[in-house]
N, C-alpha and C positions, 0 to 999 in steps of 0.2 A: 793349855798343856800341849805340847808338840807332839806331833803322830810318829817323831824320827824314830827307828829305833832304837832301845836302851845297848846299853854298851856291856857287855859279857862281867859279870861277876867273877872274880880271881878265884880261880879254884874250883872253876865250874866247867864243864865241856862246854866247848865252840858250840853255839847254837848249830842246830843244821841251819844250810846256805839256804836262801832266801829262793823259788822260783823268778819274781823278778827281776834277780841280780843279777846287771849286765847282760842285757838278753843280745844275742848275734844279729838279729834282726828284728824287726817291728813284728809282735805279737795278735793275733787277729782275735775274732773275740770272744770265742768258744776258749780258746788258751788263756789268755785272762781270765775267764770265769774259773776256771780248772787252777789256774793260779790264785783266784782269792780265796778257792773254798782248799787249798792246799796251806794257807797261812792260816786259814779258821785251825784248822788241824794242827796245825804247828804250833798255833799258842795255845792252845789245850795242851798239847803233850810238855808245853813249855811248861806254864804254870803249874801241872801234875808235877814235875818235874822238879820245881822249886818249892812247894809243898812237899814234896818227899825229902828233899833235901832238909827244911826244916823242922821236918819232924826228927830226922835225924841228930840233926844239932840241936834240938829240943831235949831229945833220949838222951842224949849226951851231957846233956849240962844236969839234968839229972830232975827235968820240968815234969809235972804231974799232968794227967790227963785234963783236968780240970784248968790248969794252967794253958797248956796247948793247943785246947779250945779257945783260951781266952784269945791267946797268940793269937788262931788262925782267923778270930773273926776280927781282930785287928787288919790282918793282913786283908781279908775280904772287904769292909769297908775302906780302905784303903785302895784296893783296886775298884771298888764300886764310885768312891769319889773321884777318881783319876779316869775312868772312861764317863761319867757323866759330866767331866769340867771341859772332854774332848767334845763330847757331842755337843756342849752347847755354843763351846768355841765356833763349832762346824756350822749350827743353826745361825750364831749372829753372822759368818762368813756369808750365807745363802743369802740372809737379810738385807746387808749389805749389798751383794749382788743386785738382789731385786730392786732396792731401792736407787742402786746405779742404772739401773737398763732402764729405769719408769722416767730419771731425770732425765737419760740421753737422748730417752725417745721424747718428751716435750722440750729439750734446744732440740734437738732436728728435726720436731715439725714448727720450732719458729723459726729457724735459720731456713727454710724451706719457702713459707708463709712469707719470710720478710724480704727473701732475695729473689723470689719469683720463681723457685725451683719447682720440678715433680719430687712428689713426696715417692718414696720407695717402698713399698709393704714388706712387712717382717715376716720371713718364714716362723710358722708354728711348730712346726717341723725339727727345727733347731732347741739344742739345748739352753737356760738361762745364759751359759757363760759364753754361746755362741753368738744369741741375738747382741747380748751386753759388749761383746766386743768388735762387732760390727756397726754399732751405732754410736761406739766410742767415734770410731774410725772414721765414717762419714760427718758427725760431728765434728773433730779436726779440720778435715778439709773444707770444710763451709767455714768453720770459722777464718780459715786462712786467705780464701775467698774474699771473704766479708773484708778482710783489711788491705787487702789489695785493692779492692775494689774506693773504700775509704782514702786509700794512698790515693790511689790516681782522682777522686773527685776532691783532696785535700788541692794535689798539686791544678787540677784544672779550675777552682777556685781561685788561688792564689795567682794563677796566668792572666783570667779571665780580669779579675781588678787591674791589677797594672795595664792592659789592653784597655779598661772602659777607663784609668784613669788618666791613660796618654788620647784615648779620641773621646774624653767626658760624653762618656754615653752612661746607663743605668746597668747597675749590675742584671745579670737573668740567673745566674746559677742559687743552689740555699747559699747563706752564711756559715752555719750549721754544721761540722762534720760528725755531731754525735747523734745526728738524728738516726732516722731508717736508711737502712742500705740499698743506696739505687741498683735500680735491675742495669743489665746488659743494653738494653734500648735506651733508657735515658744516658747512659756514660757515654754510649754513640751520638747522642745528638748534640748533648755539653760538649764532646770533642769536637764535632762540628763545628758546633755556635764560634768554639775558642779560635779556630783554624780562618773560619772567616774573618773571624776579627783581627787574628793575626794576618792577614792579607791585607784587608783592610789598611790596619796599622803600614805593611811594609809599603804598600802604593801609595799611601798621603805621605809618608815618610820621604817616598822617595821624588813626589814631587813638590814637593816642600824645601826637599834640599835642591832639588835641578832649579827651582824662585830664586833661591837665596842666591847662588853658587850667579843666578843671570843676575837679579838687582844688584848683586857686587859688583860686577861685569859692569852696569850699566852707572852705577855711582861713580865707579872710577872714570870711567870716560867720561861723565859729565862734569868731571872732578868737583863731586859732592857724597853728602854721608847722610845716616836716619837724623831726622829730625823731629822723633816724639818717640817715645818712652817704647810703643809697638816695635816701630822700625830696628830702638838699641837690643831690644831682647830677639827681635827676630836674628840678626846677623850677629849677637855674641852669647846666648844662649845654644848650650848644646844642643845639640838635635836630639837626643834620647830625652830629653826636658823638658821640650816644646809640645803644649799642647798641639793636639792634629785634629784640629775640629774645619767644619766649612768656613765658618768665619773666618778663622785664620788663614786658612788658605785663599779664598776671595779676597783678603786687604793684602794680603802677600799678590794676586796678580791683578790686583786694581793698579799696587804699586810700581807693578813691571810695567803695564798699559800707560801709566801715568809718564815713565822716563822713557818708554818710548815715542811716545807721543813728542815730548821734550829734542832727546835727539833726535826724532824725525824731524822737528823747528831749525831744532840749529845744521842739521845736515841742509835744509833748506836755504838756508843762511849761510853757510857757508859754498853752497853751491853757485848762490848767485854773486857772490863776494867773489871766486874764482871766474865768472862770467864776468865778470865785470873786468877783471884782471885783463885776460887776453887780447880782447878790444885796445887798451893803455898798453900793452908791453907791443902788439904792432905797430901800432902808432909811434911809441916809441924806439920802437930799432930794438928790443933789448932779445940779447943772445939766448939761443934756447939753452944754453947750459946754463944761464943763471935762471930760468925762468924752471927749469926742473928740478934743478936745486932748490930752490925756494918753497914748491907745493910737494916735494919731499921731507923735508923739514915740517910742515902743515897739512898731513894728510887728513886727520882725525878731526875733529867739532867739535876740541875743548875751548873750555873759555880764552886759555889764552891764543889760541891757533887763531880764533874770531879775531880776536881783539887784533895778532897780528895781519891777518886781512884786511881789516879793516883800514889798519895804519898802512898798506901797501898802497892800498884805493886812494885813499886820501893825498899820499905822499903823489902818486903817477899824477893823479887828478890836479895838483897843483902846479906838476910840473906842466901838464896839458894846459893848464893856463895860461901860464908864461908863455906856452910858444902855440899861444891857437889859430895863428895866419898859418903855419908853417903844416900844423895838421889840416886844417881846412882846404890849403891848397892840394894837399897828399888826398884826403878824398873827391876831391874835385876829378883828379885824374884818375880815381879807382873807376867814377861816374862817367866819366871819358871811354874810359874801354867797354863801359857795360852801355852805353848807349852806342858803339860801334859795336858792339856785339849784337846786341836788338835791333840794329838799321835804325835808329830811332832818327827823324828830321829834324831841324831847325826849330819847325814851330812845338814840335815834342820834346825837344828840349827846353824850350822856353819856357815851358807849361810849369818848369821847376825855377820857380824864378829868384830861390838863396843861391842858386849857382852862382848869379850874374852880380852879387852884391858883394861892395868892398865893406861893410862894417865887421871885422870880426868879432863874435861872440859867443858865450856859452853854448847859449839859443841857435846859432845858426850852424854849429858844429854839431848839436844835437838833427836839426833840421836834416844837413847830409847826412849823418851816419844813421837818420832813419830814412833815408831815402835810397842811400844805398844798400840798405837790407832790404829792403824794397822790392829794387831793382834783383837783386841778387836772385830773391824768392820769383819773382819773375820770369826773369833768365831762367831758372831751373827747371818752372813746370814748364812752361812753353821748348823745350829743347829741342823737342823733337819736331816742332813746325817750324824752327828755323834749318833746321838740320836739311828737311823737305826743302825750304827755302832756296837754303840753300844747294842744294843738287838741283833743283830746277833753272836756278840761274847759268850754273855752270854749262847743264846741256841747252840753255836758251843758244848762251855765249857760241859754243860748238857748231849749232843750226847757221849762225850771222858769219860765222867764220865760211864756210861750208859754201853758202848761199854768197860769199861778196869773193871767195876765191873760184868761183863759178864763171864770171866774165874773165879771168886770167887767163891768154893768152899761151902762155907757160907750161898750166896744169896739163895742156894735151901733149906734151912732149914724152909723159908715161915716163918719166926715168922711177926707176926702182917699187913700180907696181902701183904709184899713184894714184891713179886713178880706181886701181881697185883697192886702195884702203880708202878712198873717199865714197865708193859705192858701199864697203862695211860699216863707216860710220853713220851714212844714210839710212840705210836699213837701222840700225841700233838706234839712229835720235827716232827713228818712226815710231817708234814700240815704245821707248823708255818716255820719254817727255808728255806722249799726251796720258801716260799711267803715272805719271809724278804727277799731274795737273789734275786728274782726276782725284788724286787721294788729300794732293791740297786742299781741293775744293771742299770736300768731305769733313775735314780736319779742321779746317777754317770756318765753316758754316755750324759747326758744332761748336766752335769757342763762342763764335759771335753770339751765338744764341745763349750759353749759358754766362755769358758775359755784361749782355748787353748792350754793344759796342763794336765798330767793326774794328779788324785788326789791322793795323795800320805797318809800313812798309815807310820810310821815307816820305811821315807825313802822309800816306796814302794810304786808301785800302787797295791791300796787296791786290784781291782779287780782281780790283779795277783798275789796277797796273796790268795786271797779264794780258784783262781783255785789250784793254789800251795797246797793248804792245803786238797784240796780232792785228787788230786794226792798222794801226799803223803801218803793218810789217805789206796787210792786204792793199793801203793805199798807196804804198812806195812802188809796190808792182805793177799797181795800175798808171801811175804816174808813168814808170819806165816803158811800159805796152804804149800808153798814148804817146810818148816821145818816141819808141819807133816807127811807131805807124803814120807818125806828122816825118821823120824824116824817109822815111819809104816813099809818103806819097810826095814829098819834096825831089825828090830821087828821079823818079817817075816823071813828076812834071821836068823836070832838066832834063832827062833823056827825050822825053817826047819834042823838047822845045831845042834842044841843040845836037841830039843824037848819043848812042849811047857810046863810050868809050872803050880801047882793047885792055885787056886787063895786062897789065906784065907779066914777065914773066916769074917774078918771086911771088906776086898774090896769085898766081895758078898756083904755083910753089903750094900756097898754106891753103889755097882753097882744097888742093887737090887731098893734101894731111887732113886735111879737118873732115873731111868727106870719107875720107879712110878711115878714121881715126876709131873707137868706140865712140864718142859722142860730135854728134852732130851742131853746127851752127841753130839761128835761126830759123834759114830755110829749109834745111836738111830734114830727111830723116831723124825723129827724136828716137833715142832710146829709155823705156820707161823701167823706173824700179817698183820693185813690188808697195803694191798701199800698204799703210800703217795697217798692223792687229789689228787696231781697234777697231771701235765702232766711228763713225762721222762724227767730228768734235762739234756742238753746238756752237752758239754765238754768244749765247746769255749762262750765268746761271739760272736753274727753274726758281723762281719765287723770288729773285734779288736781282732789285737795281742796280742800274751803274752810281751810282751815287748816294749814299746813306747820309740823310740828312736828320735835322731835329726833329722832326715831325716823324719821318718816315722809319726810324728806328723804333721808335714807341710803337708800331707793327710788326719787328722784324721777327718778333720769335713767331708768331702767327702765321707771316707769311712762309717763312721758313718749315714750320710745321707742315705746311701743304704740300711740298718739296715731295714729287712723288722718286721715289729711291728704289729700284726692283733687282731684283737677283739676274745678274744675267743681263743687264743691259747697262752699259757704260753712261754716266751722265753726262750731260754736254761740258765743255768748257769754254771757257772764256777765249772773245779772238772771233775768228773770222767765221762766217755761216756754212754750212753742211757742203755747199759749192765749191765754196772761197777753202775750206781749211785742211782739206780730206790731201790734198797736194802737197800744201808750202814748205813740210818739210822737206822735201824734193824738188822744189823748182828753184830755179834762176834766176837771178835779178833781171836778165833779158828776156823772159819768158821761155826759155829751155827748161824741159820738164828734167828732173834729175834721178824722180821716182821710177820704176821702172814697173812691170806690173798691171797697170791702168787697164780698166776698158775697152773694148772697141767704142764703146758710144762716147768715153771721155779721149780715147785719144782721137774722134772727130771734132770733139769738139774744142778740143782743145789745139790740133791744127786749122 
C-alpha cells in the first residue's frame, strides 16, 4: 500500500495543507519533528472528521445504532488492515536494505582482496540507507576498475603472442582473462615485458630488412638469386611474416659474408684482369679514349664484365704475339734509359744477358718486362743517391773547370768582375762538395750494408771513383810541381851556363799585370782564399776498402758497423789525405794556391 496521500472525497472540505508542502527552504530537524507530530494531528482530526461524516450519512439513510457500529468496525478493520499492509511493506523495504548493504559490503571486501586495494571502514555513525549507498558506490567503481584493468591485460596478452610468435620465443603473460584481476604492479611489468619485446621485435626487424635490402644488392651484382627454399622465403616473404629469431638472422649474414667474400674474389679478379690490361694497351699504342671507354663500360665484377676482360687479355695477348720482336725491342729501349738513368756499365749491363739475344719469345718478353719493373722499383727507392750523385758530379765538373781555367792567361784581364766571380764560386765548391761527399758517404755505406753489396757507378764502386778521382786529381799536381821544378832547374842551369837574358819589353808588359794584378804567378806573392767549412777531408772511408772483393764483402757489414760516426765531427772522405786535400779545392794546376785564408804555417809551406 503506498504512503502517497489519498485524494479528497467530493463533497468533503479540502483537507488542511500539509506542513511539508513545498517548503521555501530545507527544513532542519526540530521543524520536521514539529511537522510529523503536526500530520499525527492532522489525521486524527482527519479520521474524526470522516467518522462524523458517516455517521451523518448513516443518520440519514436512516441506519440503526447497532447497524453503525457494525459500519464503523468495518471501517476500523479496514483502516487496521491498510496501515498494517503499510508497515509491513516498510519492514520488507528495511530487509531489503539490509540485505543490500551485507552483499555490497562482501563484493567490496573481495573487489578490495582481489585487486589489491585498502579496504575503507564503514561509519557506524551512518544511517542503513547511508552505509547501503556508499558501498553501492565504491563497489561500482572497483568494478569499473576491475574491467579496465582486464581490457588492458586482454589487449597486452594478445600483443604479447604476436611479438613471441614473430621472435618464437614462450609466451610469459596468463592465457586466461577470467582469472583474478592483476594488481597495478603486475600490469606494470607485463607492459614492460611487451615494450621490450616490442623493441626487440622492431631492431631484429630492422636488421633483418637492412640483410635483405644488402644480399639483394649483392645478388644482383653478382648477377645471381636464392638457391634453397631459406634464401626464396627470405627475399619474397613479407617482412611482418618473417620469423625474427637468431637463426635467421645469423643465415641471413653468413649469407652476406658468403657474397661478399665472392665479390671480394671477383673484384680481385677483375683487378688483376685490368692490370694486366695496361701493360698490353702501352705496348700496344692504344689511345687513352678507347682505353677509358672500355673500363667505363666494365667498371663493376659481373660475370659478364669478367668474361669481357678476360676476352680483352686474350685478344691484346694474341696480338702481342704476332708482333713480339717489335715489343721486345720497345722494352729494350725502355731498359736503355733506365740503365742511363742508374749509370749502370757495360759489364752491368751484361749481367742481364736476354738483352743481347735475337730469339724472340714469350719467355723472353716476359724476361724484360720483369726486369724492367725491376729496374723501375730500383730507380725509385734509390732516387735520392743518384740525385746526390748527381749534384756531386756537377760541382766535381765546376772544381776541373775552375782549376784548368787557372793557367789561362786571359782570366787575369778582370773584364766584367771575373775574377771575383771565380773567387765566389771557390768559396761555394769549398763548403758545398766536401758536404755532398760526406752525406754520400753516409748514404752509401748504409745501402751497402743493408744490401750486401757495394754500389756500383759505371761498373764501379762509386765511392772508389771519388777516392780515385782525388787521387788522381793529387797526382796530376804533383806531376805539374815536378815538371816545373825540372824546367826551373833547367832554366837555372842555362842561365848559369850561357847567362841570363833581357826580358822584352811586352813580357815586362805582362810581368808587370800579373804582379799588379789580384793574383799572382808562380813566383809572386800568392793570394789565399779562405779554407773549406769543413773539417780536413780524410783519405779513406773508416772501415772500407778501396776495393770490395768476394771475400772481403762477407765482412762488410761488420766492418762497417765499427765505423765510428760522432756528432760534431765531419767524416773523412774519399781522395787525398788531411795535407794533400784541405787545399785542392783552391789550387792551380801550376801550384798557385787559389784558396785564400790559409795559415801562416801552410802558406810557408806551401811557398
Amino acid at each position: 500500500m503506498s504512503l502517497a496521500p489519498s485524494s479528497p472525497v467530493k463533497g468533503s472540505s479540502s483537507p488542511a495543507k500539509s506542513p511539508l508542502s513545498s517548503p521555501k527552504h530545507k527544513l532542519t530537524l526540530p521543524e520536521l519533528s514539529r511537522a510529523r507530530n503536526g500530520l499525527r494531528s492532522a489525521l486524527v482530526k482527519s479520521l474524526e472528521a470522516a467518522l462524523n461524516r458517516l455517521d451523518i450519512i448513516w443518520t440519514d439513510i436512516g441506519l440503526g445504532e447497532e447497524q453503525k457500529c457494525s459500519r464503523t468496525k468495518v471501517v476500523f478493520e479496514h483502516m487496521q488492515t491498510m496501515l498494517d499492509d503499510m508497515a509491513n511493506e516498510e519492514e520488507n523495504c528495511r530487509t531489503k536494505l539490509r540485505n543490500s548493504f551485507q552483499e555490497h559490503l562482501e563484493d567490496y571486501a573481495k573487489y578490495c582482496a582481489e585487486m589489491k586495494v585498502d579496504m575503507i571502514s564503514v561509519d557506524d555513525s551512518r544511517t542503513l540507507l547511508e552505509k547501503e549507498e556508499m558501498l553501492r558506490g565504491k563497489c561500482g567503481e572497483l568494478a569499473k576498475e576491475k574491467h579496465a584493468r582486464l581490457k588492458t591485460l586482454k589487449a597486452l596478452i594478445a600483443e604479447e603472442g604476436q611479438l613471441c610468435t614473430s621472435l618464437c620465443r614462450d609466451k610469459t603473460l596468463p592465457d586466461d582473462t577470467n582469472g583474478p584481476c592483476p594488481s597495478l604492479q603486475q600490469l606494470d611489468v607485463w607492459k614492460e615485458t611487451v615494450d621490450t619485446l616490442a623493441k626487440e621485435q622492431k631492431r631484429r626487424l630492422k636488421d633483418l630488412v637492412d640483410t635483405r635490402r644488402r644480399l639483394e644488392s649483392l645478388w644482383n651484382e653478382l648477377e645471381t638469386g636464392p638457391s634453397d627454399k631459406f634464401e626464396e622465403e627470405l627475399v619474397s616473404t613479407s617482412v611482418n611474416k618473417l620469423q625474427l629469431t637468431d637463426t635467421t638472422q645469423s643465415r641471413a649474414d653468413q649469407l652476406c659474408i658468403d657474397c661478399d667474400k665472392r665479390l671480394a674474389e671477383r673484384h680481385q679478379v677483375a683487378d688483376g684482369l685490368r692490370a694486366r690490361l695496361c701493360p698490353l694497351w702501352d705496348r700496344l699504342k692504344v689511345e687513352e679514349v678507347e682505353r677509358a671507354e672500355f673500363l667505363a663500360q666494365h667498371q663493376d665484377c659481373r660475370q659478364s664484365a669478367l668474361q669481357s676482360l678476360r676476352d680483352e687479355v686474350l685478344r691484346l695477348e694474341e696480338i702481342r704475339r704476332l708482333n713480339i720482336s717489335s715489343f721486345v725491342l720497345s722494352v729494350r729501349q725502355e731498359l736503355n734509359l733506365l740503365w742511363d738513368q742508374c749509370q749502370f756499365g757495360e759489364q752491368q749491363r751484361q749481367n742481364f744477358w736476354p738483352a743481347f739475344s735475337d730469339e724472340y719469345s714469350e719467355a723472353l718478353l716476359e724476361q724484360h718486362e720483369e726486369e724492367l719493373e725491376r729496374l723501375k722499383v730500383y730507380a725509385s727507392e734509390n732516387n735520392s743517391i743518384y740525385l746526390l750523385v748527381e749534384r756531386r758530379d756537377k760541382l766535381w765538373h765546376r772544381l776541373q773547370e775552375i782549376l784548368n781555367n787557372a793557367n789561362n792567361p786571359d782570366r787575369l784581364s778582370n773584364r766584367g768582375g771575373r775574377l771575383l766571380k771565380e773567387e765566389k764560386m771557390r768559396k761555394q765548391l769549398s763548403k758545398e762538395l766536401p758536404k755532398v761527399e760526406r752525406e754520400l758517404q753516409l748514404v752509401i755505406q748504409e745501402w751497402e750494408v743493408s744490401h750486401g753489396q757495394p754500389f756500383l757507378i759505371n761498373d764501379a764502386r762509386y765511392l772508389d771513383s771519388i777516392e780515385n778521382q782525388w787521387d788522381s786529381q793529387e797526382q796530376k799536381k804533383e806531376a805539374e810541381k815536378v815538371k816545373r821544378q825540372q824546367e826551373k832547374k833547367a832554366k837555372a842551369d842555362q842561365e848559369a851556363k850561357f847567362g841570363s837574358r833581357g826580358v822584352t819589353p811586352l813580357k815586362r808588359k805582362c810581368a808587370a799585370t800579373s804582379a799588379a794584378g789580384p793574383t799572382a804567378g808562380a813566383g809572386a806573392n800568392k793570394r789565399k782564399l779562405a779554407p773549406a767549412a769543413s773539417a780536413p777531408l780524410g783519405r779513406k772511408p773508416l772501415g772500407v776498402s778501396n776495393h770490395v772483393t768476394a771475400t772481403s764483402m762477407s765482412n762488410f757489414k761488420m766492418a762497417a758497423s765499427r765505423t765510428p760516426v760522432k756528432s760534431g765531427l765531419a767524416p773523412p772522405v774519399y781522395g787525398m789525405g788531411a795535407s794533400g786535400r784541405e787545399n785542392a779545392a783552391g789550387a792551380g794546376m801550376d801550384g798557385t794556391y787559389v784558396c785564400s785564408g790559409l795559415t801562416s804555417n801552410q802558406r810557408t809551406t806551401r811557398a
